[in-house]
C-alpha positions as CSV (number, residue, x, y, z in Angstrom):
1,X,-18.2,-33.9,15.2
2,X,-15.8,-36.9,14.5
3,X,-18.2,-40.0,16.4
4,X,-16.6,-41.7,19.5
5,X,-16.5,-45.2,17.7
6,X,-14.3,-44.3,15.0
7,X,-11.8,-42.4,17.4
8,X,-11.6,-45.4,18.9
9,X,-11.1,-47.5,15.9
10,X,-8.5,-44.9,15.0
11,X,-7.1,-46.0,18.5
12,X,-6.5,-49.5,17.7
13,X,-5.5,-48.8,13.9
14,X,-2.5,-46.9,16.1
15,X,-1.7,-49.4,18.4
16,X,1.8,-50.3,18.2
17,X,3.3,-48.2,15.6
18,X,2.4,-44.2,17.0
19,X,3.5,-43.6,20.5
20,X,1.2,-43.0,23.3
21,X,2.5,-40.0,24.4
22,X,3.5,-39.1,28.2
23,X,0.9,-36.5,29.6
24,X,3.7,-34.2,32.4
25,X,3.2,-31.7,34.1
26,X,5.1,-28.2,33.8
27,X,7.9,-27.8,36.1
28,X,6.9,-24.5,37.1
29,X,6.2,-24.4,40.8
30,X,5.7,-20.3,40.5
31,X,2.6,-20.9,39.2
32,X,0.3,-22.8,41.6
33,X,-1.8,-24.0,38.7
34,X,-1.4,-27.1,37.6
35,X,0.1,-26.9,33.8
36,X,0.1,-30.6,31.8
37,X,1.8,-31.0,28.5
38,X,1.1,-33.4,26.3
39,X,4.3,-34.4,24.5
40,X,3.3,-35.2,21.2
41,X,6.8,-33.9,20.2
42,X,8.3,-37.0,21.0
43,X,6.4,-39.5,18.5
44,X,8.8,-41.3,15.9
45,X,8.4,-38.1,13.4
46,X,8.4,-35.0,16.6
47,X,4.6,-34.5,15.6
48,X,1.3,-35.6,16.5
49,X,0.5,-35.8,12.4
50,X,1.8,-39.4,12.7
51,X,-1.7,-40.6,14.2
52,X,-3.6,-39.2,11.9
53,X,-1.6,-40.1,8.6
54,X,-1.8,-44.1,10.0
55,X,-5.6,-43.6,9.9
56,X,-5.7,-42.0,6.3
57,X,-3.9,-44.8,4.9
58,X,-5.7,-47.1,6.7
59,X,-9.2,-46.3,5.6
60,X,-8.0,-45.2,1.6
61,X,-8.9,-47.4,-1.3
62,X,-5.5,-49.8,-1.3
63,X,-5.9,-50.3,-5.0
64,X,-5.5,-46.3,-5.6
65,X,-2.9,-45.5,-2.9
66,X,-0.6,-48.5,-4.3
67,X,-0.1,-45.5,-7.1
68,X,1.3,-43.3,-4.7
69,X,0.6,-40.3,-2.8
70,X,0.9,-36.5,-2.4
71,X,-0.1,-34.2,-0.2
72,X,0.3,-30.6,0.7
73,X,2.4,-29.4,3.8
74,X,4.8,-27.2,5.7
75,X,6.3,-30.3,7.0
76,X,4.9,-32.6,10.1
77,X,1.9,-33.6,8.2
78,X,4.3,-34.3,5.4
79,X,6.7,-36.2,7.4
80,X,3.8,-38.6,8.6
81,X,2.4,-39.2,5.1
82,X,6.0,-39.9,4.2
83,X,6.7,-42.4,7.2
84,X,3.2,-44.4,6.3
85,X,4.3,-44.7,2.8
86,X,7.7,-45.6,3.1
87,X,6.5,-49.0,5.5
88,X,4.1,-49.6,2.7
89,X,6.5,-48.9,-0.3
90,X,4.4,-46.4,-1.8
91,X,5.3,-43.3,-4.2
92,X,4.8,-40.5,-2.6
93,X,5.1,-36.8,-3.0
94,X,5.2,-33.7,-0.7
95,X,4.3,-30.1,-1.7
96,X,5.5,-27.5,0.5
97,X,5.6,-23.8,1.2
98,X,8.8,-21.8,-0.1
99,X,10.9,-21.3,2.7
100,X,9.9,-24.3,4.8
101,X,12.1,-25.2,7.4
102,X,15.2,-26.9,6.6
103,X,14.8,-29.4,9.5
104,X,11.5,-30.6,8.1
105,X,12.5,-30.7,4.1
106,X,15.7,-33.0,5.7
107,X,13.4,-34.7,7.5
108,X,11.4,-35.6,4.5
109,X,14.1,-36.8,2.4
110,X,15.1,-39.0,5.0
111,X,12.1,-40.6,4.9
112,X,12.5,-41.4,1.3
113,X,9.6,-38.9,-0.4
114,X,10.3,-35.6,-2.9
115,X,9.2,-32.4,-2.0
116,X,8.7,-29.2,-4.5
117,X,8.7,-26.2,-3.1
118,X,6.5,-23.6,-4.4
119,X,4.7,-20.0,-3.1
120,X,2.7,-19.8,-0.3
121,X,-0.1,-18.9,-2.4
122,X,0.3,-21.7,-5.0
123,X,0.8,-24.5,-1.3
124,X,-2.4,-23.1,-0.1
125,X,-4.4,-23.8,-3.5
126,X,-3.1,-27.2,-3.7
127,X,-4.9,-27.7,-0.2
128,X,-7.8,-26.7,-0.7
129,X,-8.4,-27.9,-4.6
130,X,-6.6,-31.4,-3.5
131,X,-4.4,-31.1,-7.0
132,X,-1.3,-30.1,-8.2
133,X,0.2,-30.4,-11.9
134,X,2.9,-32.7,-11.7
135,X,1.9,-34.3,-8.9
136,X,-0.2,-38.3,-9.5
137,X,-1.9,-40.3,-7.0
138,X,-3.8,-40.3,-4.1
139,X,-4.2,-37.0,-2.1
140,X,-4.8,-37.0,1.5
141,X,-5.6,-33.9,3.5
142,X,-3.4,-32.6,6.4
143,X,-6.2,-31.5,7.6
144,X,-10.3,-31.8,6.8
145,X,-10.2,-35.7,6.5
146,X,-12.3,-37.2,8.8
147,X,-10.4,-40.2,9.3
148,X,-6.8,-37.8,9.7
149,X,-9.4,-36.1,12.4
150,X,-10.4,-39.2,14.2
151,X,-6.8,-40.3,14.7
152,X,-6.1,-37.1,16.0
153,X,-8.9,-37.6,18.4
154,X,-7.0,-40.4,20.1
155,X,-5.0,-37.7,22.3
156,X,-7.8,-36.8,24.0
157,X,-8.5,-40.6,24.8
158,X,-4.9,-40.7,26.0
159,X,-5.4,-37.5,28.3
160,X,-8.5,-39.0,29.6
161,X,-6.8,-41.9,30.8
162,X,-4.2,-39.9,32.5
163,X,-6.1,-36.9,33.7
164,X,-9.8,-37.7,34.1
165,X,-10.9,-34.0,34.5
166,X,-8.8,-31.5,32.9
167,X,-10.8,-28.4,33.3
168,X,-8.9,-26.1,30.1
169,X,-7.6,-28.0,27.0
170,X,-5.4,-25.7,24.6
171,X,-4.8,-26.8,20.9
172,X,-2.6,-25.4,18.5
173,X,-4.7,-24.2,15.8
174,X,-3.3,-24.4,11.8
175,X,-5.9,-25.9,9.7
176,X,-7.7,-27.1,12.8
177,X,-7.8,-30.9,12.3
178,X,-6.0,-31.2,15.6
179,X,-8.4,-29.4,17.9
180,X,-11.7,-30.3,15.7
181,X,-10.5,-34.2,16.7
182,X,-9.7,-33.6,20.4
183,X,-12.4,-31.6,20.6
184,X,-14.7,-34.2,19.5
185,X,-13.6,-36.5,22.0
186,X,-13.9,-34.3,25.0
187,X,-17.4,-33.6,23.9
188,X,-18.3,-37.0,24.0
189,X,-16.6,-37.8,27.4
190,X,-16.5,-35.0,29.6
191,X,-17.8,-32.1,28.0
192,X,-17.6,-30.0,31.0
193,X,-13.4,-29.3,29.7
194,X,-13.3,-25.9,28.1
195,X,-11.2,-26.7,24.8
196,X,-9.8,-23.4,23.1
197,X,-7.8,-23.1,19.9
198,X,-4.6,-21.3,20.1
199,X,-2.8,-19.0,17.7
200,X,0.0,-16.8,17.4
201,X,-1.0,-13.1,16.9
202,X,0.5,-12.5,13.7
203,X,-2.0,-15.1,12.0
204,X,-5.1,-15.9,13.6
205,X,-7.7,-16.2,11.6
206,X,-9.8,-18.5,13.8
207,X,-10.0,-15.6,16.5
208,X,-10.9,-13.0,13.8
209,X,-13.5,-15.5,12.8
210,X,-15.2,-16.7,16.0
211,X,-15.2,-12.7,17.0
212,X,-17.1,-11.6,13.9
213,X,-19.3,-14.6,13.4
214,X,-18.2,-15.8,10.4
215,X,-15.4,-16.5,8.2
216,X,-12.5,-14.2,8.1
217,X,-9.0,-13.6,6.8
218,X,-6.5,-12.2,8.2
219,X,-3.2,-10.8,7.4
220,X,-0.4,-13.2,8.0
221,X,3.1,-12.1,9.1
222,X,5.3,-14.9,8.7
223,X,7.2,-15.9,11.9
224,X,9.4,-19.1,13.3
225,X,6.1,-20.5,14.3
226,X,5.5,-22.5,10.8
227,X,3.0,-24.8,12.1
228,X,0.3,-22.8,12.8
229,X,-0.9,-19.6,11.2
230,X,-2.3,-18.7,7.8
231,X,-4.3,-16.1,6.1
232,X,-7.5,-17.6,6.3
233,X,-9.8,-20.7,7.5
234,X,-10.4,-23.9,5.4
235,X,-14.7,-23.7,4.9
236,X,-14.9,-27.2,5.9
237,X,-13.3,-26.8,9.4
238,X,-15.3,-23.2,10.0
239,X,-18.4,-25.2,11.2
240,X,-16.3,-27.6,13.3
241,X,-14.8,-24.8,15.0
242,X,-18.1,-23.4,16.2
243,X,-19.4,-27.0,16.9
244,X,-16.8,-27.8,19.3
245,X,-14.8,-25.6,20.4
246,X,-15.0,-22.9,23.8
247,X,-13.3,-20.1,21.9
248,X,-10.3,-19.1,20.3
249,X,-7.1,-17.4,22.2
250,X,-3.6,-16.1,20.9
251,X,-0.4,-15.5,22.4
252,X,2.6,-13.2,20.4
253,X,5.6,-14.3,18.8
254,X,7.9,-13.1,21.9
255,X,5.8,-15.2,24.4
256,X,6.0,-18.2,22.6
257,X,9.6,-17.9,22.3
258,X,9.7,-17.0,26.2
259,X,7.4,-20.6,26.1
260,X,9.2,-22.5,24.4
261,X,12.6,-21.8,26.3
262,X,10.7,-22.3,29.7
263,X,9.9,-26.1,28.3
264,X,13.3,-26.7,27.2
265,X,14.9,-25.1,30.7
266,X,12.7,-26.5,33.4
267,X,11.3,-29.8,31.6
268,X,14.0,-30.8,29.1
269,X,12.1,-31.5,26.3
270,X,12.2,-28.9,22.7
271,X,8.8,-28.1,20.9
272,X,8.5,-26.2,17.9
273,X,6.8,-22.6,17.8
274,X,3.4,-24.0,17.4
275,X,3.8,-26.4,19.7
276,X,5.3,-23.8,22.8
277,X,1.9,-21.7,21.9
278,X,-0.4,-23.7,23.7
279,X,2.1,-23.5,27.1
280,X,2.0,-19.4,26.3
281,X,-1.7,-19.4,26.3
282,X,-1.6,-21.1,29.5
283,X,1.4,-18.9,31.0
284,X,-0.7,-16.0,30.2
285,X,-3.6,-14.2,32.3
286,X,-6.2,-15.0,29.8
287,X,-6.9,-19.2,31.5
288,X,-8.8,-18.9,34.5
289,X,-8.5,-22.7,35.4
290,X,-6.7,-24.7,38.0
291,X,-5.8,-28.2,35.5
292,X,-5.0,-26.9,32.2
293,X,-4.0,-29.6,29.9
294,X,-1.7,-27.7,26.9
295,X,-1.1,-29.7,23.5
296,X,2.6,-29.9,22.4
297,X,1.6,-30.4,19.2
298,X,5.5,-31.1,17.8
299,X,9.1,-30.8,18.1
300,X,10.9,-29.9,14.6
301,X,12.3,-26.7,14.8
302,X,15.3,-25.8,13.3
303,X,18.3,-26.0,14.9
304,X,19.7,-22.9,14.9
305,X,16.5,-21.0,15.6
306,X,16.3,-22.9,18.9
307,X,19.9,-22.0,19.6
308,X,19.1,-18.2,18.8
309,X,16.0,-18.5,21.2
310,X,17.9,-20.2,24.3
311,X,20.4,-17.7,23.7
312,X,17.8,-14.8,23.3
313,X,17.5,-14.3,27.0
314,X,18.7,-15.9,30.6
315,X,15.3,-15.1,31.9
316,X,13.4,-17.8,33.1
């Protein structure tokens, strides 16, 4: 568990140069539940990654990072590690998964970093052995850092703030630095909220896991839903998992795109796959809760898969 005082420190670290994110509810008066998104899609790079990659920096040995950076990502963690460095002037590169989306790889060249593209297999090793040939410096985590956790954890301070007793939480789940640090501050403040991680169907190793009682892979059908979903679980995060969480729940690829489109229709605001999952979850029968609080964990999607989804159907 990521301790209260450094979430908090992480808080202040924040201040003034992440956004504290709105916390709305769901314009969706058919369901007499009350729905919440928390609209980390609209921070300066569409993702929540921003808080977390402020903290990193923050707390890393300034004589080393001053070399520069590198990290591994499919692009929002990527984006924040590239917004950090380019206020500090610092080198930095970004490894990412062959066929990435284009939205994010723009994104990243925007912000003044390189990216090289390689396998998914090849990404995946460079996250968990934290090196890649060809690639110097510092390298921070997406994910299993405690200090990227702890700034993460500042949503559920936020949340707090606006909605004292949420009785469901829903996370997107990819490496699961995002629900281990929410997590961590709900346990420490109001531990009666039932915080689930949530995947889409086609990768969802975290279900597989908590359901056989230990570590699992999983096969991993690739979808529009790029920020969340792999093969497997990182070791370090396996335990966390268990610590914190209530369970594990899934929605499929179809009801996250019916998800997402519901958000941008009735709300007027566009997540990302992985973002929409947590508002599937919560559309779906499997929450038994009257204030369900679902994270919107980011906004890049490509534009012309969100055109082919609003298009998809005139269903609302």
């Amino acid at each position: 568990m990521i301790p209260l005082e450094d979430i908090r420190a992480a808080q202040r670290a924040i201040q003034g140069k992440a956004l504290r994110t709105p916390l709305v509810r769901l314009n969706y008066p058919e369901d007499a539940r009350e729905i919440y998104l928390k609209l980390e899609n609209l921070q300066p790079i569409a993702s929540f990654k921003i808080r977390g990659a402020i903290n990193a920096f923050r707390l890393a040995d300034p004589a080393e990072i001053q070399k520069g950076v590198f990290t591994a990502s499919a692009g929002n963690w990527a984006q924040g590690v590239a917004w950090v460095a380019r206020e500090r002037n610092i080198p930095c590169t970004i490894i990412v998964p062959e066929h990435a989306p284009e939205t994010k790889l723009a994104a990243i060249e925007r912000l003044g970093a390189r990216h090289i593209g390689v396998p998914y297999e090849a990404w995946w090793q460079c996250m968990t052995e934290r090196r890649f040939d060809g690639a110097d410096g510092t390298f921070l985590h997406p994910v299993e850092d405690e200090p990227v956790m702890a700034g993460n954890g500042t949503i559920a301070l936020e949340i707090l703030e606006d909605l004292p007793e949420p009785d469901v939480v829903l996370i997107p789940w990819g490496g699961g630095g995002l629900a281990s640090g929410i997590a961590s501050g709900f346990r420490q403040l109001h531990p009666d909220s039932r915080v689930y991680g949530v995947e889409v169907e086609t990768a969802a190793p975290l279900s597989a896991s908590l359901t056989a009682g230990e570590m699992t892979s999983v096969e991993r059908k690739p979808s529009f839903i790029d920020g969340i979903g792999s093969g497997g679980l990182l070791p370090k995060m396996w335990p966390l998992a268990q610590e914190l969480l209530t369970g594990a729940l899934t929605a499929s690829v179809q009801d996250i795109e019916n998800a997402l489109r519901l958000v941008v229709e009735r709300n007027r605001v566009v997540p990302e796959g992985a973002g929409a999952c947590s508002v599937a979850v919560a559309l779906s029968e499997k929450v038994d809760a009257q204030k369900i609080v679902c994270i919107v964990s980011g906004g890049n999607i490509d534009t012309d898969t969100l055109v082919k989804i609003l298009r998809s159907s005139d269903e609302v």
